[in-house]
C-alpha positions in Angstrom: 113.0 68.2 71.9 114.0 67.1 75.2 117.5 66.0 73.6 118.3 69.5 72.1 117.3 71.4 75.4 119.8 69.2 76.7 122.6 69.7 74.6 121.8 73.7 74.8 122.4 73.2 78.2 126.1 71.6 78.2 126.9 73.7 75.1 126.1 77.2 77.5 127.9 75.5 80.6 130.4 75.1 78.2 130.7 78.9 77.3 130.2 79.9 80.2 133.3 82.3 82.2 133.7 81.8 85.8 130.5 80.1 87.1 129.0 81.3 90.3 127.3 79.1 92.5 124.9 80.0 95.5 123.2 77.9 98.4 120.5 79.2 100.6 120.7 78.5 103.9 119.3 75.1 104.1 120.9 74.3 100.8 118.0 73.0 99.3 118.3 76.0 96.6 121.0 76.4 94.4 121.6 79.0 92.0 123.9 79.3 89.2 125.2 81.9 88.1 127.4 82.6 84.5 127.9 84.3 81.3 128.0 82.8 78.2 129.9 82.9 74.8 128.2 86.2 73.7 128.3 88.0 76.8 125.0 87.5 78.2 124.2 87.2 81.8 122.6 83.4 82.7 121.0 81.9 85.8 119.7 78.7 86.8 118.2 77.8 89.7 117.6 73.9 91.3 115.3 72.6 93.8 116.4 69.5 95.9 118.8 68.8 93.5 116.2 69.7 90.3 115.6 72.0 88.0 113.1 75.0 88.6 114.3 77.3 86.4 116.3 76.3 83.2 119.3 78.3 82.0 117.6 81.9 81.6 119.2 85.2 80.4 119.5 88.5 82.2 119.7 92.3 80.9 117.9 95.5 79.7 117.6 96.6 75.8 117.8 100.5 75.8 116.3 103.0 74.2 119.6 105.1 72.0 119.4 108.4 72.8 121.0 111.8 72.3 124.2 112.7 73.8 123.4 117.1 73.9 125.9 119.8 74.5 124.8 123.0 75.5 126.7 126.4 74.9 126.8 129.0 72.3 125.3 126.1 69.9 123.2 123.3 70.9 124.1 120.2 69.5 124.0 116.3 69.8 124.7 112.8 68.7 123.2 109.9 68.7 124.3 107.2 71.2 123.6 104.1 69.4 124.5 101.4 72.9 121.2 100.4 73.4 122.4 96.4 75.0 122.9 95.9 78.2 121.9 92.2 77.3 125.7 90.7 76.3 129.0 92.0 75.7 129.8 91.3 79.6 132.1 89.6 81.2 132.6 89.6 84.9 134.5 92.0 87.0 133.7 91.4 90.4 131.7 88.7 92.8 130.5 89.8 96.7 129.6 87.2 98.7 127.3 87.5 102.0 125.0 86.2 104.4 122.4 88.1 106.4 120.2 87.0 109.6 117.7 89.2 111.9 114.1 89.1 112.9 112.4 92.3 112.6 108.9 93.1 113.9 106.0 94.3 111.4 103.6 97.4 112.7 100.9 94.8 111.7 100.2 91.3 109.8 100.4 87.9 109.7 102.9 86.9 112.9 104.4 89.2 114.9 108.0 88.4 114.0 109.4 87.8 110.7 113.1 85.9 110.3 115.2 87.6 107.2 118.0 85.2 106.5 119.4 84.5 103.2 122.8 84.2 101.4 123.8 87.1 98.9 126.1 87.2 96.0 126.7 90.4 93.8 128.1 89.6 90.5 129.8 93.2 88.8 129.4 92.6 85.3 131.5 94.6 82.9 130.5 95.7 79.4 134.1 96.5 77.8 133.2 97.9 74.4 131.3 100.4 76.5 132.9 101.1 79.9 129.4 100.3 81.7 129.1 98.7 84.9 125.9 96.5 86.2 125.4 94.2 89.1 123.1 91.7 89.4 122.4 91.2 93.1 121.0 88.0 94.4 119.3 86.7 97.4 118.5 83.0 98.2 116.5 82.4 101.1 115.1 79.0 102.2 111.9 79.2 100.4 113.2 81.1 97.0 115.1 83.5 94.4 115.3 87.5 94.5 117.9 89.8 91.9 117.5 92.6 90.6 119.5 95.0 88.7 121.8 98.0 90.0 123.6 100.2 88.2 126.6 102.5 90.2 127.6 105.7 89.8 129.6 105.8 86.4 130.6 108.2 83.5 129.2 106.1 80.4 125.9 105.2 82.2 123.9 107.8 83.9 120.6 108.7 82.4 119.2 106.3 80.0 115.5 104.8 78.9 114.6 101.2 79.5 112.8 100.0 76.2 112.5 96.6 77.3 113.6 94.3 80.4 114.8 90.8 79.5 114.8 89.2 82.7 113.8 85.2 81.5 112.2 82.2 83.5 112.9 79.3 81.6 110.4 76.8 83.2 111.6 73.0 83.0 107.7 71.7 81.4 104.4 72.4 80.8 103.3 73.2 84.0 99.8 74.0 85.4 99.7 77.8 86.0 96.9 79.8 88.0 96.8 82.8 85.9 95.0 86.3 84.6 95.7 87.7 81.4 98.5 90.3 81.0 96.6 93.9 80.4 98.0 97.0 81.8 95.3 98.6 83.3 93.3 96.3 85.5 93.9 92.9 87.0 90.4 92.8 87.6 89.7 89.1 86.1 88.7 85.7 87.2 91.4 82.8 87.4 92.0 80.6 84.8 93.6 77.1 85.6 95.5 75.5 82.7 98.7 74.2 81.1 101.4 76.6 79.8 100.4 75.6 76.5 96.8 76.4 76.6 97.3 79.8 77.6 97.3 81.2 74.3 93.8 79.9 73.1 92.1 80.7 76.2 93.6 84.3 77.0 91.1 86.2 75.0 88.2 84.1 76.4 89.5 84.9 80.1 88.9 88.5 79.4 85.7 90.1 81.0 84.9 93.4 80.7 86.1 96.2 82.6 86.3 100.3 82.8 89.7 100.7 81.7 92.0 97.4 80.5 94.7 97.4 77.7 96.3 93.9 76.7 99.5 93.5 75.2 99.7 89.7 74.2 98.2 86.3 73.8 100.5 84.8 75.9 101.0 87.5 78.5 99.6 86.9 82.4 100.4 88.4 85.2 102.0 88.3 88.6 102.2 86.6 91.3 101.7 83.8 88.6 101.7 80.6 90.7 102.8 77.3 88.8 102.6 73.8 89.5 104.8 71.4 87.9 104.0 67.4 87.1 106.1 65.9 89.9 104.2 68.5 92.3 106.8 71.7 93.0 105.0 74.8 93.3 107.0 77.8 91.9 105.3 81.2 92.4 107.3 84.5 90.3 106.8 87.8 91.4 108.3 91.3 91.9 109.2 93.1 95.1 110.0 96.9 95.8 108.4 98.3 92.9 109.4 101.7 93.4 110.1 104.6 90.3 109.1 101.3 87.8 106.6 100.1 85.5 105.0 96.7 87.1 106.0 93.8 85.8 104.0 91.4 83.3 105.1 88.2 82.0 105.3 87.0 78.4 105.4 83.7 77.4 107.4 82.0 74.4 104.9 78.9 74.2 107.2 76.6 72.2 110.3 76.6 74.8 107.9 77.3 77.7 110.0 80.4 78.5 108.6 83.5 80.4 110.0 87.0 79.5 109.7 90.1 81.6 107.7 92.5 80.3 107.4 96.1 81.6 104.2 98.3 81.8 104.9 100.9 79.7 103.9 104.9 79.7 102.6 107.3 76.7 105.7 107.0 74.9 105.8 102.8 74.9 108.9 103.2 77.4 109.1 101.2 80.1 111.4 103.5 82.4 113.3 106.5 82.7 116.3 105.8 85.1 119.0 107.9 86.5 122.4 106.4 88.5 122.9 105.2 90.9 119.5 103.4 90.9 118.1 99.9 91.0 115.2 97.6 89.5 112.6 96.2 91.5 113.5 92.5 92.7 112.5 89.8 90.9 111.2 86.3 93.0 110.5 82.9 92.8 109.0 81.2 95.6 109.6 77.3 95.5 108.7 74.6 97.4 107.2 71.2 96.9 104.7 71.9 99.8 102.1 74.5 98.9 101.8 76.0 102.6 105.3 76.9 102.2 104.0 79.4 99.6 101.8 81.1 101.7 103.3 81.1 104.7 107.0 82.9 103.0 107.6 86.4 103.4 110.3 86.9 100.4 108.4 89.8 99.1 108.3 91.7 102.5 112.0 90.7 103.6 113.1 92.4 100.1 111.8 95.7 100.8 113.7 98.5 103.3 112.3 99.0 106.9 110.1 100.6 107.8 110.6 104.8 106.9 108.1 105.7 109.7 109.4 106.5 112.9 106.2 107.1 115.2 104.4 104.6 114.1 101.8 104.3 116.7 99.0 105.6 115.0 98.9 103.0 112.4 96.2 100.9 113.6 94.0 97.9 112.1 90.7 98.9 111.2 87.2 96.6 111.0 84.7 98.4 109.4 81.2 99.2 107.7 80.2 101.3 105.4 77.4 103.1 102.9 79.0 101.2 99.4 77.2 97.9 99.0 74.1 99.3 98.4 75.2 101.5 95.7 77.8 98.7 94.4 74.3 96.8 93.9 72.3 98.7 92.9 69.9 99.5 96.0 71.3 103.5 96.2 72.9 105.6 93.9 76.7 107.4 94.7 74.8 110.8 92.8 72.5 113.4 94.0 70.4 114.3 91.2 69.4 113.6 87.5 68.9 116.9 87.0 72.9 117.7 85.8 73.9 116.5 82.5 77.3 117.3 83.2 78.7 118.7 86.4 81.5 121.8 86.8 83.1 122.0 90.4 82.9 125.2 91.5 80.0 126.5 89.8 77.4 124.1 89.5 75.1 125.2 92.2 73.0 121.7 93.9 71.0 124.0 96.0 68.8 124.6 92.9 68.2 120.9 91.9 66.2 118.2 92.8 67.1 114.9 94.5 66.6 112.1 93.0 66.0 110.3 96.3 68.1 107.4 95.8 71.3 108.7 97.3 73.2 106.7 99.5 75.3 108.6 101.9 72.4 110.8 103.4 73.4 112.1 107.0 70.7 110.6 108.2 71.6 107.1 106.5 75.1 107.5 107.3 73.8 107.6 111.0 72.4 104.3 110.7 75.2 102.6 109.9 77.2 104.3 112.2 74.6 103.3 115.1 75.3 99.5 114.1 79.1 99.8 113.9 79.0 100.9 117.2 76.4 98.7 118.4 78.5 95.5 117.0 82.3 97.0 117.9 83.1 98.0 114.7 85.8 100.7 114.4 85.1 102.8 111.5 82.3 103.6 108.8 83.4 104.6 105.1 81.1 106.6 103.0 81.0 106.4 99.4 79.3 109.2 97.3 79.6 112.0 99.9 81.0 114.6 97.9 79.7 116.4 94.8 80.5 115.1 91.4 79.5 111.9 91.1 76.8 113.1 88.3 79.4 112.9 85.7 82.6 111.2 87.2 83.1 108.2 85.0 83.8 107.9 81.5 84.2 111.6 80.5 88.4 111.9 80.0 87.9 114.7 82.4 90.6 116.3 84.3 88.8 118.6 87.3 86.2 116.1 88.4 86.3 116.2 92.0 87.5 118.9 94.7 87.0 116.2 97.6 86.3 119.1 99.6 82.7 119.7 99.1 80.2 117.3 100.4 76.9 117.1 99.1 73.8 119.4 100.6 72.4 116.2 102.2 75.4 114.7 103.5 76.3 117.3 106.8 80.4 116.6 107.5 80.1 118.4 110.7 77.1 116.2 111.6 78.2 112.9 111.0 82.0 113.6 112.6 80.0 115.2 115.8 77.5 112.0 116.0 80.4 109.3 115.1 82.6 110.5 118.1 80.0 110.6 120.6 79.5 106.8 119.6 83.3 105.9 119.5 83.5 105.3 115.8 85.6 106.6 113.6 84.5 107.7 110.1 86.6 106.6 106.9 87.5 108.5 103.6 86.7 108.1 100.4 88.3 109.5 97.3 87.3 108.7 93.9 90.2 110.5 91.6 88.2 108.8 88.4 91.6 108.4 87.6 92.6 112.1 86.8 95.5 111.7 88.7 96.8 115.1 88.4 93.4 116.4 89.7 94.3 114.3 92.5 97.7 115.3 93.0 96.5 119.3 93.2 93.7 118.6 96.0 96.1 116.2 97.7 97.1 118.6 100.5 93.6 119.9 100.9 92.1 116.5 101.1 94.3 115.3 103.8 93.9 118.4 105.6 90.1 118.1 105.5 90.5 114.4 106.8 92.6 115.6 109.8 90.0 118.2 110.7 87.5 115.8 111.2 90.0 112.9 112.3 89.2 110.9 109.4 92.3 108.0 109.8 91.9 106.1 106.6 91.4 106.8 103.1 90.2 104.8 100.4 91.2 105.9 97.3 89.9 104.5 94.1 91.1 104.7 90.3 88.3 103.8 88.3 88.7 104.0 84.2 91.1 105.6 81.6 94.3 107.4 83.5 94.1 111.1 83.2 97.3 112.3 81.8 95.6 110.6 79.1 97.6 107.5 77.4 99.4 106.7 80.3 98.6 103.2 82.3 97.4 102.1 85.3 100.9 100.3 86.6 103.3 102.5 84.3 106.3 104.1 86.0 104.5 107.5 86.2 101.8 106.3 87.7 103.4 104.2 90.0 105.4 107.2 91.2 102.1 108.8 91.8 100.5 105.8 93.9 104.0 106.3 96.3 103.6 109.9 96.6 99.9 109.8 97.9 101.1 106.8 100.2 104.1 109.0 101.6 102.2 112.7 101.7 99.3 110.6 103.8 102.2 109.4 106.2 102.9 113.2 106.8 99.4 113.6 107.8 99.4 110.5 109.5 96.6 109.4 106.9 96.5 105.4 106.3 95.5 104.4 103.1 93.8 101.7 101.0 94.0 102.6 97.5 91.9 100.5 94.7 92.4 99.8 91.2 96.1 100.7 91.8 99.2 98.8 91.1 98.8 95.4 92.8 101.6 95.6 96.0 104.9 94.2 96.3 105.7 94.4 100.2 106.1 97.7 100.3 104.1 97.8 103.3 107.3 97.3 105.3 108.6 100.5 104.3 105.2 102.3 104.3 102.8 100.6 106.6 100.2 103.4 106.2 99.7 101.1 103.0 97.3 99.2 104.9 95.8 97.8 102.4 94.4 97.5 98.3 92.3 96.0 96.1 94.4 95.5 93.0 92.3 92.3 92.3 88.6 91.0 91.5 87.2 91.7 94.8 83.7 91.3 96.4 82.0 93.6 94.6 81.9 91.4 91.7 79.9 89.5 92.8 76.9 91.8 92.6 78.5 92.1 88.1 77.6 88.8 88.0 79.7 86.7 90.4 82.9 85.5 90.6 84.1 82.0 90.2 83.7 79.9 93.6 87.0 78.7 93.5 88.1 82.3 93.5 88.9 83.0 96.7 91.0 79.5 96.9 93.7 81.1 94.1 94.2 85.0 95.1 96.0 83.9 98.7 98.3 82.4 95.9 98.6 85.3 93.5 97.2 88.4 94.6 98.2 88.7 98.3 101.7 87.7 97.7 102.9 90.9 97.9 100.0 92.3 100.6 96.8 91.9 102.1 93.9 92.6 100.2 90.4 94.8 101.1 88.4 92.0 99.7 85.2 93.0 101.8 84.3 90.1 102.6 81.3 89.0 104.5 77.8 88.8 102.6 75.3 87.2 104.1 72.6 87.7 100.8 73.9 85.9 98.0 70.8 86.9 95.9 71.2 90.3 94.7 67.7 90.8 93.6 66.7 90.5 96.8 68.5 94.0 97.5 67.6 95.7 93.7 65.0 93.4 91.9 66.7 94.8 88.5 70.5 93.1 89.4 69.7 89.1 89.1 73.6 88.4 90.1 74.1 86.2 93.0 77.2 85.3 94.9 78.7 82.0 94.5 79.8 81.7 97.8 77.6 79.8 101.2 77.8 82.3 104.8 80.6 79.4 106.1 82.9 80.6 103.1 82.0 84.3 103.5 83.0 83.8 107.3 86.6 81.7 106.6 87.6 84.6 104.8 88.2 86.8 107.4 91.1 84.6 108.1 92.2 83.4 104.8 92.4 86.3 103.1 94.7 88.3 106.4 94.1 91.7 106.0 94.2 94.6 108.4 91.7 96.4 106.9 88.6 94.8 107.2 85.2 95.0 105.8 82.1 93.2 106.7 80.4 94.3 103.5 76.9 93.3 103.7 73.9 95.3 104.4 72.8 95.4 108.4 69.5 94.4 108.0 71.8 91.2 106.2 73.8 90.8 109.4 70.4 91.4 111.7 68.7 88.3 110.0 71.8 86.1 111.4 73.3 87.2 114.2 74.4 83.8 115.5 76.8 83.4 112.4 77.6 87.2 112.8 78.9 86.8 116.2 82.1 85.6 114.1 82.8 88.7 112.4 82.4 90.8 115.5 85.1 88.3 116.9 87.6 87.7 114.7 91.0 89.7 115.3 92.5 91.7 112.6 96.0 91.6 113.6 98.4 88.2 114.5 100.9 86.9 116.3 101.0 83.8 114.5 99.8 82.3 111.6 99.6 78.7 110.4 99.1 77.3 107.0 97.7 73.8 107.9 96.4 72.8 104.2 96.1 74.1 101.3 96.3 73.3 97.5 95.5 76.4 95.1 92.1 76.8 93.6 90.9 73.7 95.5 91.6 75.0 99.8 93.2 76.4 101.9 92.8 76.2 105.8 94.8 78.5 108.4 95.2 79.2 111.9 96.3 82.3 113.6 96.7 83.9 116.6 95.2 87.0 117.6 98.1 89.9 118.5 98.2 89.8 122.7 96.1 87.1 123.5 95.5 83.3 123.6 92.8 83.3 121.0 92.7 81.3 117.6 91.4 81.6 115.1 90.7 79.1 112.0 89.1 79.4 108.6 88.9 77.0 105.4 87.6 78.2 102.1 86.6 75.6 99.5 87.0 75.4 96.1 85.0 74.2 92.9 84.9 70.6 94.8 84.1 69.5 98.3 86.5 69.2 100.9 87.2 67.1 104.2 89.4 68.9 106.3 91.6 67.1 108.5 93.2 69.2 111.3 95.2 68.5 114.7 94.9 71.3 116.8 98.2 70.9 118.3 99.0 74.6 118.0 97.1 75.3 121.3 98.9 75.3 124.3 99.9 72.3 125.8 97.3 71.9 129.3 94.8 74.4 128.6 91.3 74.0 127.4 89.7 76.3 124.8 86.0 76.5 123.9 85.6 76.2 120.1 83.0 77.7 117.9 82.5 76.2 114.9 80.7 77.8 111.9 80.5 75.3 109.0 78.3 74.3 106.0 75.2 72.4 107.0 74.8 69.2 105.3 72.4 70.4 102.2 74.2 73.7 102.1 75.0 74.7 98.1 76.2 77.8 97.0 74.2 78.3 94.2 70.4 76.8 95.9 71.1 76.8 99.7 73.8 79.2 100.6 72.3 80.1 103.6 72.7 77.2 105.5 75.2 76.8 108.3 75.5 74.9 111.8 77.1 76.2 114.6 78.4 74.1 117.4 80.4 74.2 120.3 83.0 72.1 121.6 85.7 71.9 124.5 89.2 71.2 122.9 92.7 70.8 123.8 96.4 70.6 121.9 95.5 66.6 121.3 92.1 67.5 120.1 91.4 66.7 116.4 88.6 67.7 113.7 87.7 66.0 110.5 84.7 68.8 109.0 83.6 68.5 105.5 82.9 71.9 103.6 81.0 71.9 100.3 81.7 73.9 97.0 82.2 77.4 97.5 82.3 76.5 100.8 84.1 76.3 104.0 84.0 77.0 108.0 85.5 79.3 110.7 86.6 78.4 114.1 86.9 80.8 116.6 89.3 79.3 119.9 88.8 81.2 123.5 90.7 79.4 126.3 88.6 79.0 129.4 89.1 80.7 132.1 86.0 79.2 134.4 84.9 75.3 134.6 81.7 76.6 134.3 82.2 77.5 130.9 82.4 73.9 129.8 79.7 72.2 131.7 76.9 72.1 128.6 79.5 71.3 126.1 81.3 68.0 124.9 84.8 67.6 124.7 86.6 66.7 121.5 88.5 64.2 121.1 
């Protein structure tokens, strides 16, 4: 087998016409570019001199459509070009290279360095008189292309019916994957070989509200891949803009991945208009796993920023009325009385309350009395508005107004009392996935948050898409995620929106975006828990293209102990649930738990309350997926650090030089960690905390246990005094 791949490979170099080669700036990438015998666009791409991706073919199959004439008569012809797959040969080649450092309104460091080497390729399709370019961009740590297509007379509206961008990978690699589905990418990791993926994908499926899979071999991105001599090669998308996202099928015989496009009610996969582009395509490749984390392809491949003012997008650390309805304590409804619920005319004056209800003024209150006891900046409230009697699973188009709260929940109340505390209250809006119901309030809604200078919203797409076939992540529903995003930015409305399409950097162009689930957060661990290793894999996968409102930060891993009828429990210790407040970077942050939670352990709570939500710098100092990951980062205008390690399925001794600190000054650090008989399943609960004076030579060797890890937290000392009761590291 190996033999024939071989010999395909000289026989296409062969064919090929005019070969293009590209470098990135270090030269350790090189890409090559051609097009073969038939016409088809090919790429390869090499890693220190090997092979990442094998010779793989570019293009778009259309769908033929009708060429109409309108006068007197209406009439039309079928045009019967559908390929834009072969038949090309090239016209034109643009070589360039590109350097700045631009500044992000928030994130991970507080500079960003965009340098890469460009070459457009103008492909010609003679028999047709069509024009495409295929524009590439190598950077030091990977790939992007993606597809443009100019202004032209034979090409100007036209219907994708299938992308057939390839990744021909070089082996059977280990891939960290979820299955393909088109609705939700709600799922736990699965670690296996290329070749296993087929017999396990229906197996890795748990149940969700609204999921739709399209193949046994089909996962999805970021899909991070290991090979055997140990390069990591992580494919993606970035600027997914007017575009259904991106899945990837696998050909399990050749070990070849094949674009494949979320489609909408018609099984298309895009309407598209030129002058217009694709969304970029990446692979991120290195043989050092940090280098995976620590690249910012997928942001450096979006536009700037296209808000001026923006100086009232601001990082947010929050509480809020949701985990006790998320396990079961409270209920998001008012009252059982309602078998079914019409906004408008269903009148809750004249029912009775169940008495289980959640976001109560007077519970609201409480929570908002702890955020501002603790420093917290904002509160969210789930189930404040009428409708919630009959939101979920009714295809039904007018289900909320997001206007009307509930007779126990007093708006005018809770925004008086939250300002006289200096907290600010956050939105919630449920669109049960009626998203044209959404788009008809949207105005209102925003209006209603500005009133009572709500400056977050958290939308939330739960179950079957309302206009009904369509899916979660096709182009139509895409479109609408980006028009929410952009009419909030009018209002100057941030927004975190769940169960939407998973990001792709566009928070560079919209940094309201600060922030989405679009993964198998936290609150699956009260539906019966997620894998431990879990959290080890998404900084991988999931936040490749963004930060993630994991809400993270529960302190009672037995649910039962919270609703005696929900026996799920969180495979995760208090160390792990502490670490991830800087693994999993996020701007938006959550500590999810119950107070009375955070009350019963205020020592290891001190961390939350400490840890910044916004960096200067960030450091990936180990890290192998699904097994750990450690990171240090720098808190935005100061000298503080801060460190966290999250553990996967096996133990872990960490091994870290502190050499990031200034050189000469001495900082006192806190360190949260796994006590010695800590166990995620039996003995989550137990921690140490200890403090130690440290410097830039200092050094710490800490050992974290399954589903474990620790937290540092670094102040620099500013009075001798400070370190007279504690011992100096070594």
């Amino acid at each position: 087998m190996r033999k024939i791949g071989i010999l395909l490979y000289f026989c296409l170099i062969a064919g090929m016409v005019a070969a293009q080669d590209l470098r990135s700036p270090n030269g350790n990438l090189e890409m090559n570019f051609f097009v073969d015998r038939q016409g088809a666009p090919v790429y390869t791409l090499k890693y220190k001199g090997k092979a990442v991706i094998n010779p793989s073919k570019l293009g778009l199959e259309l769908i033929g459509g009708e060429k109409a004439k309108f006068g007197s008569e209406i009439s039309s012809e079928k045009d019967p070009e559908t390929s834009l797959y072969d038949g090309f040969a090239i016209s034109g080649v643009q070589n360039s290279s590109f350097d700045e450092t631009w500044h992000p309104v928030w994130g991970e460091t507080k500079d960003i360095r965009n340098h890469y080497n460009e070459m457009a390729v103008t492909l010609k399709q003679k028999d047709t008189d069509r024009d495409m370019v295929v524009r590439f961009r190598l950077f030091d740590d990977g790939l992007g292309f993606r597809y443009e297509f100019p202004q032209q007379k034979n090409l100007v509206y036209f219907v994708v019916k299938e992308e057939l961008t390839q990744f021909a990978m070089t082996g059977d690699h280990t891939a960290y994957w979820i299955p393909g589905d088109y609705d939700t990418q709600e799922y736990d990791y699965t670690v296996s070989k290329l070749s296993e993926i087929r017999g396990i994908n229906q197996a890795g499926k748990q149940g969700n509200l609204s999921q739709t899979g399209f193949s046994d071999t089909g996962v999805q991105t970021s899909l991070q891949l290991k090979t055997a001599d140990g390069i990591y090669i992580n494919l993606h998308e970035a600027a997914l803009i007017n575009y259904g996202a991106m899945h990837l099928n696998l050909d399990d015989r050749n070990f070849i991945f094949q674009s494949w496009i979320t489609p909408d009610a018609n099984g298309t996969k895009g309407y598209l208009q030129a002058p217009c582009t694709t969304p970029w395509r990446t692979i991120i490749v290195s043989d050092d796993a940090r280098d995976i984390l620590a690249s910012h392809i997928t942001l450096n491949l979006n536009e700037p920023s296209k808000i001026k003012d923006t100086s009232w997008i601001k990082p947010m650390k929050y509480v809020g009325v949701w985990w006790e309805m998320i396990t079961g304590k409270s209920e998001w409804s008012y009252t059982y009385d309602l078998p079914g619920v019409q906004i408008g005319i269903t009148d809750y004056s004249k029912v009775k309350p169940h008495g289980r209800h959640g976001a109560t003024t007077e519970n609201v209150k409480r929570y908002i009395d702890f955020a501002a006891k603790n420093g917290f900046d904002g509160v969210l409230v789930e189930g404040w508005n009428i409708g919630w009697e009959d939101w979920f699973g009714k295809s039904k188009d007018f289900v909320f107004d997001f206007q009307t709260p509930y007779p126990d929940f007093d708006i005018d109340e809770v925004h008086r009392y939250a300002k006289s505390k200096g907290v600010q209250m956050i939105m919630h809006h449920e669109t049960s996935s009626s998203v044209r119901n959404y788009e008809r309030h949207l105005d209102k809604a925003y209006q209603l948050m500005n009133k009572y200078e709500y400056p977050a919203v958290k939308s939330g797409y739960v179950g079957d898409i309302i206009p009904r076939g369509e899916n979660h992540y096709s182009q139509w529903i895409n479109n609408h995620y980006q028009y929410a995003l952009e009419k909030a930015a009018e209002y100057k409305i941030m927004v975190n929106a769940h169960e939407a399409v998973r990001p792709t950097g566009i928070s560079r162009t919209w940094p309201n975006l600060i922030g989405n689930e679009s993964a198998r957060g936290t609150e699956y661990q009260a539906f019966g828990g997620s894998k431990p290793n879990h959290v080890t894999v998404l900084p991988f996968t999931r936040l490749i293209g963004g930060p993630m409102d994991y809400t993270p930060g529960i302190f009672e891993m037995d649910i039962s102990k919270i609703n005696p009828d929900n026996q799920s429990h969180c495979n995760a210790t208090i160390a792990n649930q502490l670490a991830l407040y800087v693994t999993m970077s996020s701007p938006l942050q959550m500590a999810a738990d119950l107070p009375e939670n955070y009350e019963r352990f205020p020592d290891a709570f001190q961390f939350i309350k400490d840890v910044a939500l916004d960096w200067d710098k960030s450091l990936y100092l180990e890290a192998e997926p699904g097994e750990y990951i450690t990171v240090a980062r720098k808190a935005k205008g100061t000298d503080n650090w801060f460190v966290g390690n999250t553990t996967g399925n096996n133990a872990f001794t960490s091994e870290i030089s502190f050499n990031f600190l200034d050189p000469g000054k001495q900082y006192i650090a806190t360190i949260y960690a796994d006590a010695k008989d800590a166990d995620y399943k039996t003995n989550p609960q137990a921690y140490t905390i200890r403090k130690v004076v440290v410097t830039d030579k200092s050094r710490l060797k800490q050992k974290a246990v399954p589903g474990g890890g620790f937290a540092i937290s670094l102040f620099p000392v500013t009075d001798k005094a400070q370190v007279k009761h504690y011992l100096f590291s070594k």
